[in-house]
C-alpha positions as CSV (number, residue, x, y, z in Angstrom):
1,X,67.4,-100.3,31.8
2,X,69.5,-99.7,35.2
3,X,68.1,-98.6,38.3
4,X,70.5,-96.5,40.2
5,X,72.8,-93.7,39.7
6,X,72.1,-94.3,35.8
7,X,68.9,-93.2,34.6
8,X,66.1,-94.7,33.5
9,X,65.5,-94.4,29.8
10,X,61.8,-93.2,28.1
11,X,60.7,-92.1,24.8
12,X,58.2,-89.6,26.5
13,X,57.4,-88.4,30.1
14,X,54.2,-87.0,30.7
15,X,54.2,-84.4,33.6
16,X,51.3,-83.8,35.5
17,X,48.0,-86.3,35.2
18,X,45.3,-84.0,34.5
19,X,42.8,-83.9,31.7
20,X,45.7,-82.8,29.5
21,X,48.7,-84.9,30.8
22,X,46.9,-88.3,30.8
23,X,45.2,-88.1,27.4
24,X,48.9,-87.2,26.4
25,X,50.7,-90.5,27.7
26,X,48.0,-92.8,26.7
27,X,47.9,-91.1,23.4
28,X,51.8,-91.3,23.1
29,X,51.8,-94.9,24.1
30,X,49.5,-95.7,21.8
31,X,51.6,-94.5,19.0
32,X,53.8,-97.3,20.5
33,X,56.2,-95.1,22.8
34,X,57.3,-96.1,25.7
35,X,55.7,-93.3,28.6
36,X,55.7,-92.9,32.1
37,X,53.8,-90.1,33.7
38,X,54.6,-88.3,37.1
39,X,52.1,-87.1,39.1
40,X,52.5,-85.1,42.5
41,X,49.0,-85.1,44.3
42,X,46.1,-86.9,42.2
43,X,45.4,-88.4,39.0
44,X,42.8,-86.6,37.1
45,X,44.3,-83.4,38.2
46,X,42.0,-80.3,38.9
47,X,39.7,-80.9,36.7
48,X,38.3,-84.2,37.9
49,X,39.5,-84.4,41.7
50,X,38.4,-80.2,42.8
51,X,37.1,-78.2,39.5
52,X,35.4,-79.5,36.3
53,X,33.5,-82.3,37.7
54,X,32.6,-82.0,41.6
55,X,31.7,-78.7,40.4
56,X,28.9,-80.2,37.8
57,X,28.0,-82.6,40.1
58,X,27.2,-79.8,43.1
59,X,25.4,-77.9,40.0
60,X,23.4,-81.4,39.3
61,X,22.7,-81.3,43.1
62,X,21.7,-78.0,43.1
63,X,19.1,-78.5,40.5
64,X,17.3,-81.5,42.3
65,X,16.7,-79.5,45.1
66,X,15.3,-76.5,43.4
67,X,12.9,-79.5,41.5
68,X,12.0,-80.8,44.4
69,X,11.0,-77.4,46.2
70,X,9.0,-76.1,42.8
71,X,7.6,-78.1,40.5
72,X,4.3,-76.5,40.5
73,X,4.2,-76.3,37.0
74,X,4.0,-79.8,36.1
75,X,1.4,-80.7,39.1
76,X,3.6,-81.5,41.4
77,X,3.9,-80.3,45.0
78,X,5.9,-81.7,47.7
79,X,6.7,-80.4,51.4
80,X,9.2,-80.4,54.1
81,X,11.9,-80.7,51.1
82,X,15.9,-80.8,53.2
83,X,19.0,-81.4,51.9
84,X,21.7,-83.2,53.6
85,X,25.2,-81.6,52.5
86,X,27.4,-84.2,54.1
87,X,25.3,-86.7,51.7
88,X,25.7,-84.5,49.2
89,X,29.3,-83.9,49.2
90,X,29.8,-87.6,49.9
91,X,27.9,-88.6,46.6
92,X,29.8,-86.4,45.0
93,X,33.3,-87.6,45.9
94,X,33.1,-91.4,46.6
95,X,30.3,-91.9,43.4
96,X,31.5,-89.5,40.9
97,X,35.5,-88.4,41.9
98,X,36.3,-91.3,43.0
99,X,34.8,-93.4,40.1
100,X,36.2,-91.0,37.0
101,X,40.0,-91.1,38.9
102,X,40.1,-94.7,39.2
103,X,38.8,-95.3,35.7
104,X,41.7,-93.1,34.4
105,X,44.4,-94.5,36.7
106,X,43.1,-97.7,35.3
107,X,43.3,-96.6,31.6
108,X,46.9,-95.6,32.0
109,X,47.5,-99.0,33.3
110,X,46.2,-100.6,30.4
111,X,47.5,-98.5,28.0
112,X,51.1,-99.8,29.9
113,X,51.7,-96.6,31.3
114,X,54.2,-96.2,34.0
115,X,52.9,-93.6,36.5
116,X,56.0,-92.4,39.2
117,X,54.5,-90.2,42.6
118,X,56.5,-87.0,42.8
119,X,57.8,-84.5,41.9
120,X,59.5,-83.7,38.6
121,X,62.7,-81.2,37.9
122,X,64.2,-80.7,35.0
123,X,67.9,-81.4,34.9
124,X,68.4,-80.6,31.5
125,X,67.0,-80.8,28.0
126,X,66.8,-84.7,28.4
127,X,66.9,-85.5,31.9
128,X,64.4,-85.0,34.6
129,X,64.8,-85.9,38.8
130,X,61.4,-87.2,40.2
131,X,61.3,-87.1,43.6
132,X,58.9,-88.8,45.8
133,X,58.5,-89.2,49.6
134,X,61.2,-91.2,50.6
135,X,62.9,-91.7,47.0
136,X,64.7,-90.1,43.9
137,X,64.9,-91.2,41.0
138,X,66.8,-90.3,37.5
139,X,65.1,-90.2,34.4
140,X,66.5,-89.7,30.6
141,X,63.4,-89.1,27.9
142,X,63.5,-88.2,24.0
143,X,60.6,-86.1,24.8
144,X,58.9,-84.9,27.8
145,X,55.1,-83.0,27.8
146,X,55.2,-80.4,30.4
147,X,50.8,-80.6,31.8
148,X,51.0,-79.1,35.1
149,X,48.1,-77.4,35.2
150,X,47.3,-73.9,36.9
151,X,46.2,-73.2,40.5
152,X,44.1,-70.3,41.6
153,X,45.3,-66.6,41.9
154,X,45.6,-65.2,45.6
155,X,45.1,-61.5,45.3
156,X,46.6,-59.0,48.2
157,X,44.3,-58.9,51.3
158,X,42.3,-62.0,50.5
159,X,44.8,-65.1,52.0
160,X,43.3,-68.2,51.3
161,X,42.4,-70.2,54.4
162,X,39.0,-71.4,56.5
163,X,36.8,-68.2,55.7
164,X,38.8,-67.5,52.5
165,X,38.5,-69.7,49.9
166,X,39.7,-71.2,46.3
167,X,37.3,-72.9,43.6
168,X,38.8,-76.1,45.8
169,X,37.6,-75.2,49.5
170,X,34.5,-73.8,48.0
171,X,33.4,-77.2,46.1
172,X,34.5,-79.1,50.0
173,X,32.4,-76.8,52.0
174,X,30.6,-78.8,54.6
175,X,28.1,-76.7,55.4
176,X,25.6,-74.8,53.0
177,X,26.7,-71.3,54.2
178,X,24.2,-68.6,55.2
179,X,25.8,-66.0,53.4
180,X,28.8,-66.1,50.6
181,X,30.4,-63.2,49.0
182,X,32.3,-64.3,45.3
183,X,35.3,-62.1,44.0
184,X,35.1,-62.8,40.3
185,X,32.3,-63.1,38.4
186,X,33.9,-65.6,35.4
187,X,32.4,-68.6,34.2
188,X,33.8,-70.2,37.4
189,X,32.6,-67.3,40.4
190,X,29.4,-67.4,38.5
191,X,28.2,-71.5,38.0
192,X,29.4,-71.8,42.1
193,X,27.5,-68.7,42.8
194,X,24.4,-70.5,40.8
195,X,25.1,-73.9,43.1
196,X,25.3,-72.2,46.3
197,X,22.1,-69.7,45.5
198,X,20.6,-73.0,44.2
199,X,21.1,-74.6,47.7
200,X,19.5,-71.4,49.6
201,X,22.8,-69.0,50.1
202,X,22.5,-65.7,49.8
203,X,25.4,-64.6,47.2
204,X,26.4,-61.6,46.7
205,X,29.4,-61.4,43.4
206,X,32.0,-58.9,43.4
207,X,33.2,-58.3,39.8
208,X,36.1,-55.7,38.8
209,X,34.7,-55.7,35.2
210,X,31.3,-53.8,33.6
211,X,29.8,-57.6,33.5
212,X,30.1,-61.0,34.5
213,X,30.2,-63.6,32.4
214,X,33.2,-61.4,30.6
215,X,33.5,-62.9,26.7
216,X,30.0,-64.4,26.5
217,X,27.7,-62.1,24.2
218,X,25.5,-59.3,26.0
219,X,21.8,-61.3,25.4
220,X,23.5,-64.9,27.0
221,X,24.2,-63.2,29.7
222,X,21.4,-61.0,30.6
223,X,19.4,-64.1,30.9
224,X,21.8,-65.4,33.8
225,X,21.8,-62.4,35.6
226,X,17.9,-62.7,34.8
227,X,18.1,-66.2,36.7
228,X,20.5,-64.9,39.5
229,X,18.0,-62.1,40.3
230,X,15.5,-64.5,40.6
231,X,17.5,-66.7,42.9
232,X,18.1,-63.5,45.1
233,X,22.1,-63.4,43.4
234,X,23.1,-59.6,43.9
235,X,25.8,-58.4,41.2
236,X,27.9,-55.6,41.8
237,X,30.1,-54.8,38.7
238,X,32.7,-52.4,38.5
239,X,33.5,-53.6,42.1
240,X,37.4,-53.7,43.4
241,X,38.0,-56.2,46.3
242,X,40.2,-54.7,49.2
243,X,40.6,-57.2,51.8
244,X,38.7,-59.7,53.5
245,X,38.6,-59.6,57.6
246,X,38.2,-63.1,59.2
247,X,36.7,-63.8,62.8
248,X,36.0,-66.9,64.6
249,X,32.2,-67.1,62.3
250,X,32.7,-65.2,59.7
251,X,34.8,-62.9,57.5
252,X,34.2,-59.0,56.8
253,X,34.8,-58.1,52.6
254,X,35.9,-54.4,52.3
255,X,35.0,-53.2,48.8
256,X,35.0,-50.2,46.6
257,X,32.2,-50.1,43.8
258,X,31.0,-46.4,42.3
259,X,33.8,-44.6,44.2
260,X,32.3,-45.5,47.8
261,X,33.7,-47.8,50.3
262,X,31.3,-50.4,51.1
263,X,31.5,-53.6,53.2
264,X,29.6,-57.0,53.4
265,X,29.4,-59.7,56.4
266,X,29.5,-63.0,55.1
267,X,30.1,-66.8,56.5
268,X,32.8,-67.4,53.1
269,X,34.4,-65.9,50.7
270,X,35.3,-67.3,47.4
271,X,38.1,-65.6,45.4
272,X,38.0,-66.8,42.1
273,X,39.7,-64.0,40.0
274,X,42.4,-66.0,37.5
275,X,44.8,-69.3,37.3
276,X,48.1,-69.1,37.3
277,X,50.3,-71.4,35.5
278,X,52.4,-74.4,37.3
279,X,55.7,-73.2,35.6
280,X,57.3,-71.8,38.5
281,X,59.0,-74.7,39.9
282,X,60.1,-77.1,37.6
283,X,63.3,-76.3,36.6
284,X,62.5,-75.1,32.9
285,X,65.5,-72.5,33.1
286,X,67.6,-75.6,33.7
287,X,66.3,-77.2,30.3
288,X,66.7,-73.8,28.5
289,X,62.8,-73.6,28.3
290,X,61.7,-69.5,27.3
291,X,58.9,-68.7,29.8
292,X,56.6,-65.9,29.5
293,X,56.4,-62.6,31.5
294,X,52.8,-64.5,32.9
295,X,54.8,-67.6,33.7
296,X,53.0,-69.1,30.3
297,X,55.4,-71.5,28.1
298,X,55.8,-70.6,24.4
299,X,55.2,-73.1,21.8
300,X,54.3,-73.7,18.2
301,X,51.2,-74.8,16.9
302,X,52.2,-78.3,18.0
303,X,53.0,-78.0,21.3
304,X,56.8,-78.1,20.9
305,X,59.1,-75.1,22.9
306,X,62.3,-73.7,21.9
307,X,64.0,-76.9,23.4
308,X,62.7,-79.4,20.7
309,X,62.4,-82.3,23.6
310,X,60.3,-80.3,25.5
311,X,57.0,-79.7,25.1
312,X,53.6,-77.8,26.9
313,X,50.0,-77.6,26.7
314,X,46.7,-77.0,28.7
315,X,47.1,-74.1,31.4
316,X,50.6,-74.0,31.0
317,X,50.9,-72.2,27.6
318,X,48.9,-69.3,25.8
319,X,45.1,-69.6,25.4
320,X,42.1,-70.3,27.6
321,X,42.3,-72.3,30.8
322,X,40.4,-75.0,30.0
323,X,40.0,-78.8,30.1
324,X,39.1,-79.8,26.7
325,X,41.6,-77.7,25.2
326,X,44.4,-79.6,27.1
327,X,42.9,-82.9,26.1
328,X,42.7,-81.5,22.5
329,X,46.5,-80.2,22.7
330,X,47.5,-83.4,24.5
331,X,46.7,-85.5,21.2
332,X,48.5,-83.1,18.9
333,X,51.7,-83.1,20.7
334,X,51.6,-86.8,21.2
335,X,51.3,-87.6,17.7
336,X,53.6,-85.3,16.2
337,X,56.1,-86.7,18.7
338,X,55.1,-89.5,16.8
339,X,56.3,-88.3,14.1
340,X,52.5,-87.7,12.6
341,X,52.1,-84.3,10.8
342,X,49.2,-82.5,13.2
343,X,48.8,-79.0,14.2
344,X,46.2,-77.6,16.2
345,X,43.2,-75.2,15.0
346,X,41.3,-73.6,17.5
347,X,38.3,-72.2,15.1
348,X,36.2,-74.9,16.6
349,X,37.1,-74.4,20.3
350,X,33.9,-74.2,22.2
351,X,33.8,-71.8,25.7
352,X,31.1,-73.0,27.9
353,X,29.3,-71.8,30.9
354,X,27.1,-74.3,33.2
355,X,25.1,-71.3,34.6
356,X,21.2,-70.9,34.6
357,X,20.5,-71.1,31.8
358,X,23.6,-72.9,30.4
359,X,25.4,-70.7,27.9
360,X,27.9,-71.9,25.1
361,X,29.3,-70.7,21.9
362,X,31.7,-72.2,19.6
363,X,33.6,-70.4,16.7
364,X,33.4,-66.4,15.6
365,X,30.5,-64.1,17.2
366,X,28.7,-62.0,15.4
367,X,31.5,-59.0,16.5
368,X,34.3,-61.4,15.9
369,X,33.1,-62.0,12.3
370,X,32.6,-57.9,11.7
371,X,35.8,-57.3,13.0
372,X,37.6,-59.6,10.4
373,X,35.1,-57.7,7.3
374,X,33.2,-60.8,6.5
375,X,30.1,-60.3,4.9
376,X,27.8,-62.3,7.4
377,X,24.1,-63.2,8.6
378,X,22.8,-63.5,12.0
379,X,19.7,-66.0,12.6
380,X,18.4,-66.4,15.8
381,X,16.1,-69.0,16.8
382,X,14.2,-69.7,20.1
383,X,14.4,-72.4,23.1
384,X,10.5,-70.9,23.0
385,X,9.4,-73.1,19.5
386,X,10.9,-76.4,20.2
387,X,7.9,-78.9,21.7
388,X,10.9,-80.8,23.7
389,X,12.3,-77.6,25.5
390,X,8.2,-77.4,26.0
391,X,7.8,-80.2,27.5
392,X,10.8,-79.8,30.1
393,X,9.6,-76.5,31.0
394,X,12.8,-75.1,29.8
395,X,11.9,-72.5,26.9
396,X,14.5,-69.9,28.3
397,X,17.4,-69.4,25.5
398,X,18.0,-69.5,21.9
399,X,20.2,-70.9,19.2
400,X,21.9,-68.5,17.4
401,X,24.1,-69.1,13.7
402,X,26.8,-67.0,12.0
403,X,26.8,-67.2,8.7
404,X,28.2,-66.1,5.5
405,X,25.7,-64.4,3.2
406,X,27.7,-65.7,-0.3
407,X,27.3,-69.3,0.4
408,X,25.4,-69.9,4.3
409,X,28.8,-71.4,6.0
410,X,28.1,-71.2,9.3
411,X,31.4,-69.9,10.8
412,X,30.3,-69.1,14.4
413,X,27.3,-70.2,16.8
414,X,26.1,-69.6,20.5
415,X,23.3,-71.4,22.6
416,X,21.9,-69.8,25.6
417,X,19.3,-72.9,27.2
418,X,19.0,-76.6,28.8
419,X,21.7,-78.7,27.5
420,X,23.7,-75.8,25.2
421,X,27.1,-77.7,26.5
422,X,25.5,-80.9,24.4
423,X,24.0,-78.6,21.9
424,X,27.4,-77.0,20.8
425,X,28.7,-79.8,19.7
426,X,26.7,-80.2,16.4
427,X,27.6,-76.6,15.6
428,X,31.4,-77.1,16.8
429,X,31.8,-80.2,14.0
430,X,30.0,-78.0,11.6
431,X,32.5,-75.8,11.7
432,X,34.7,-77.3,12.3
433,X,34.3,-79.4,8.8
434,X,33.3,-76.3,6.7
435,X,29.8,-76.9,6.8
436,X,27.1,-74.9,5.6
437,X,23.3,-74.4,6.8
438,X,22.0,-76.5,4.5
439,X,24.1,-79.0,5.3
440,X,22.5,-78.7,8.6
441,X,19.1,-78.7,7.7
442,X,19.2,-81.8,5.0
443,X,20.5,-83.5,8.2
444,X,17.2,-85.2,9.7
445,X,17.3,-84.6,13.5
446,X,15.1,-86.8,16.0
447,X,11.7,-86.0,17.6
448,X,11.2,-84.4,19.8
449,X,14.7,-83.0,20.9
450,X,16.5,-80.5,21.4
451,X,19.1,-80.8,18.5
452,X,16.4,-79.6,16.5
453,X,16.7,-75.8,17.6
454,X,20.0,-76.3,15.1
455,X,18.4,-77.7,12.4
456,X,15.5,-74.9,12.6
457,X,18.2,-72.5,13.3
458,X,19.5,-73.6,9.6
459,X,16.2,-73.6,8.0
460,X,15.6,-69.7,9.2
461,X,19.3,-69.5,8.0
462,X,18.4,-70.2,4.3
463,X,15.3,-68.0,4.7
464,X,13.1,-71.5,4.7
465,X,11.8,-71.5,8.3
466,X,9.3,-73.8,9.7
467,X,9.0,-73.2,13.2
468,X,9.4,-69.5,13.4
C-alpha cells in the first residue's frame, strides 16, 4: 500500500454509512474483504441521525404525554401535566442518536473497517477520489457499493428554510408549534403529523391523492384517520400545494382542494412529498454507470449495475425507500461480492406505518392476490378478542391473513393495532418460509400476548376458531 499519488488498494468501498452502507462493509468484511467506507456528514445516515429513529423516539414521547394527560380508564388521574421540548429533544439526541451512531461507528471499527470523511467521486470503473476538508485521497477497489441514500423532494413555491421545513427540521423543532400545516400525507407526513397532534398542535395535512396513507388497505387506514379526527388532525385529500408565504412568525400555505383556492396560517410547514435519490453527484457517468430518468441506479437482483465493480442498493435503486430494505440489499450484494450465490426476494418485505394505531402488512393484499388469479381466503381477526390487547386498553385493530383455499399458505398479511411493526414479523417469516396456517396455529404462542392475534388469526383460517 502507498500513500500518495498511487492509490490505495481495497477489495470493496462502501459509500455512504447509512442503514444500507454500513451493514454492507461490515458484512463484506466479514466475508474476509478488505473495506473502507466513506462517509460525508454522519454515520448512521438518515435513518438513525434525522429520520427512522428520532422520529420513533418523538412518537415514544408523544405517547407519554397523551398517557399522562388521560389515563382515566385505568383509574388514574393526574393534573398540571407539561412537557419540556428542549428535554425532550435532548433525550432524544444525546440518549438515543447519539447512543445507536456510536455503537455503529464502533461496530465498523471492530469489524476492521476503515471509515475515510468525504466525499467520494468516481474516477472510473475502479478508482474513486475521496475528498475531505483539507485532504484528497486516491483510492483503487475490486468492488465499490454505491448507499447514498436519498434526501427530501423540494417542490416549486415551498423553499426549505426556518418556516419551511424537511422530515429533518421538522424532527429539530424547538418549540411545540401552535399550528402546522403537512404537504404529504405518506407514512412519513402522517406518523409526524400524529407526534405533533400528540404534543397539542393543531395539524392540518395537505395530500394531492384521494387518501393518505397511499398503499395501505382502505380499513387500516380509516382507523388512523379515526385517531387523527380524534386528535383534532384535519385531512384535506385531493389537495394541491401552491406556495408557502413566510413572515417573521409564521408562514401563509396557498392551496387548491375541490377547485377553490383556499389558504391556511400556520407557525410551520412540513413538506414531505417524496425522496430523491443521492445519484446526482458522484460521478457515475464517469464509471459508465446507466442511471434512470428518476436518477434511480439499475441493477440485477443482486445489486450489481452494468459496470460489474459497481454496485447500488437502498434509496439509490428501484423499490421503496426504506431502511430495512437497504440493510436487506446490503447483505446480498456483500456476499455475492463474495462470491456467495444470493439474490434478493422481496415477497417478504414488510411496509410499516408508526401511526395511531400502528399499521403494517407484509406480502400480497387481498387485491394483490386477485390480481395475480389466485384462488384465496381472507380471515380477519380482532385486536377486540385478545385478553393482552384488553388489558393495555389497546383493542383498536385486527390481524388479517391471506390465504390460499387448496392448501391455507398464507401468502400475505396486514396488522392494524399496538405493536403491528413487532407483530409482522411472525407473518413476514411465515411467508417468507412457505408456511401455512396450520403451521401457525400448531405453533404454541405465550400468554397473554399479543402474538396470539396470529395464531387465532390461523385457527379462524382453518375454520377452527377459538376466540371468535
Amino acid at each position: 500500500m502507498v500513500v500518495g499519488d498511487f492509490a490505495i488498494e481495497l477489495d470493496t468501498v462502501v459509500i455512504g454509512a447509512g442503514p444500507g452502507g454500513y451493514v454492507a462493509a461490515i458484512r463484506a468484511a466479514q466475508m474476509g474483504q478488505k473495506v473502507a467506507i466513506v462517509e460525508k456528514e454522519y454515520i448512521g445516515g438518515v435513518c438513525l441521525n434525522v429520520g427512522c429513529i428520532p422520529s420513533k423516539a418523538l412518537i415514544a414521547a408523544g405517547h407519554k404525554y397523551q398517557d399522562s394527560l388521560d389515563s382515566t380508564s385505568f383509574g388514574v388521574s393526574s393534573e398540571n401535566v407539561t412537557i419540556d421540548f428542549a428535554k425532550t429533544q435532548e433525550w432524544k439526541n444525546n440518549q438515543v442518536v447519539s447512543k445507536l451512531t456510536k455503537g455503529v461507528e464502533g461496530l465498523l471499527k471492530k469489524n476492521k473497517v476503515e471509515i475515510l470523511d468525504g466525499e467520494a467521486f468516481f474516477v472510473d470503473e475502479n478508482t474513486l477520489r475521496v475528498m475531505g476538508e483539507d485532504k484528497a485521497q486516491t483510492y483503487s477497489f475490486n468492488n465499490a457499493i454505491v448507499a447514498t441514500g436519498s434526501r427530501p423532494v423540494e417542490i416549486p413555491g415551498f423553499k426549505f428554510g426556518e418556516r419551511v421545513l424537511d422530515s429533518t427540521g421538522a424532527l429539530n423543532l424547538s418549540e411545540i408549534p401552535g399550528k402546522m400545516a403537512i404537504v404529504g400525507g405518506g407514512y412519513i407526513g402522517s406518523e409526524l403529523a400524529g407526534v405533533y397532534a400528540n404534543l397539542g398542535t393543531e395539524v392540518t395535512i395537505l395530500e394531492g391523492l384521494p387518501s393518505i396513507l397511499n398503499g395501505f388497505d382502505k380499513d387500516m387506514v380509516k382507523l388512523v384517520e379515526k385517531n387523527f379526527k380524534s386528535r383534532g388532525v384535519d385531512i384535506v385529500t385531493d389537495a394541491m400545494a401552491k406556495e408557502a408565504v413566510v413572515s417573521d412568525n409564521g408562514v401563509t400555505v396557498k392551496y387548491e382542494a375541490k377547485g377553490e383556492e383556499k389558504s391556511l396560517d400556520v407557525d410551520y410547514v412540513l413538506v414531505t412529498v417524496g425522496r430523491r435519490p443521492n445519484t446526482d453527484e458522484l460521478g457515475l457517468e464517469q464509471a459508465g454507470v446507466e442511471v434512470g430518468d428518476r436518477g434511480l441506479i439499475k441493477v440485477d437482483n443482486q445489486g450489481r449495475t452494468n459496470v460489474p465493480s459497481i454496485w447500488g442498493i437502498g434509496d439509490v435503486v428501484p423499490g421503496p425507500a426504506l431502511a430495512h430494505k437497504a440493510s436487506y440489499e446490503a447483505k446480498i450484494a456483500a456476499e455475492a461480492i463474495s462470491g456467495k450465490k444470493v439474490a434478493v426476494d422481496y415477497r417478504a418485505l414488510p411496509a410499516v406505518a408508526f401511526t395511531d394505531p400502528e399499521i403494517a402488512s407484509v406480502g400480497l393484499t387481498e387485491s394483490e392476490a386477485k390480481e395475480q388469479d389466485m384462488d384465496i381466503k381472507v380471515t380477519k381477526f380482532p385486536l377486540g378478542g385478545n385478553g393482552r390487547a384488553l388489558s393495555l386498553n389497546a383493542t383498536e385493530g385486527f390481524v388479517r391473513l391471506i390465504t390460499t383455499k387448496e392448501d391455507n399458505v398464507i401468502v400475505g398479511a396486514q396488522v392494524a393495532g399496538i405493536s403491528a411493526s413487532d407483530i409482522i414479523a411472525e407473518l413476514g417469516l411465515a411467508i417468507e418460509s412457505g408456511m401455512n396456517a396450520e403451521d401457525i396455529a400448531l405453533t404454541i404462542h405465550g400468554h397473554p400476548s399479543l402474538g396470539e392475534t396470529v395464531m387465532d388469526a390461523a385457527e379462524a383460517a382453518l375454520g377452527l376458531p377459538i376466540h371468535m
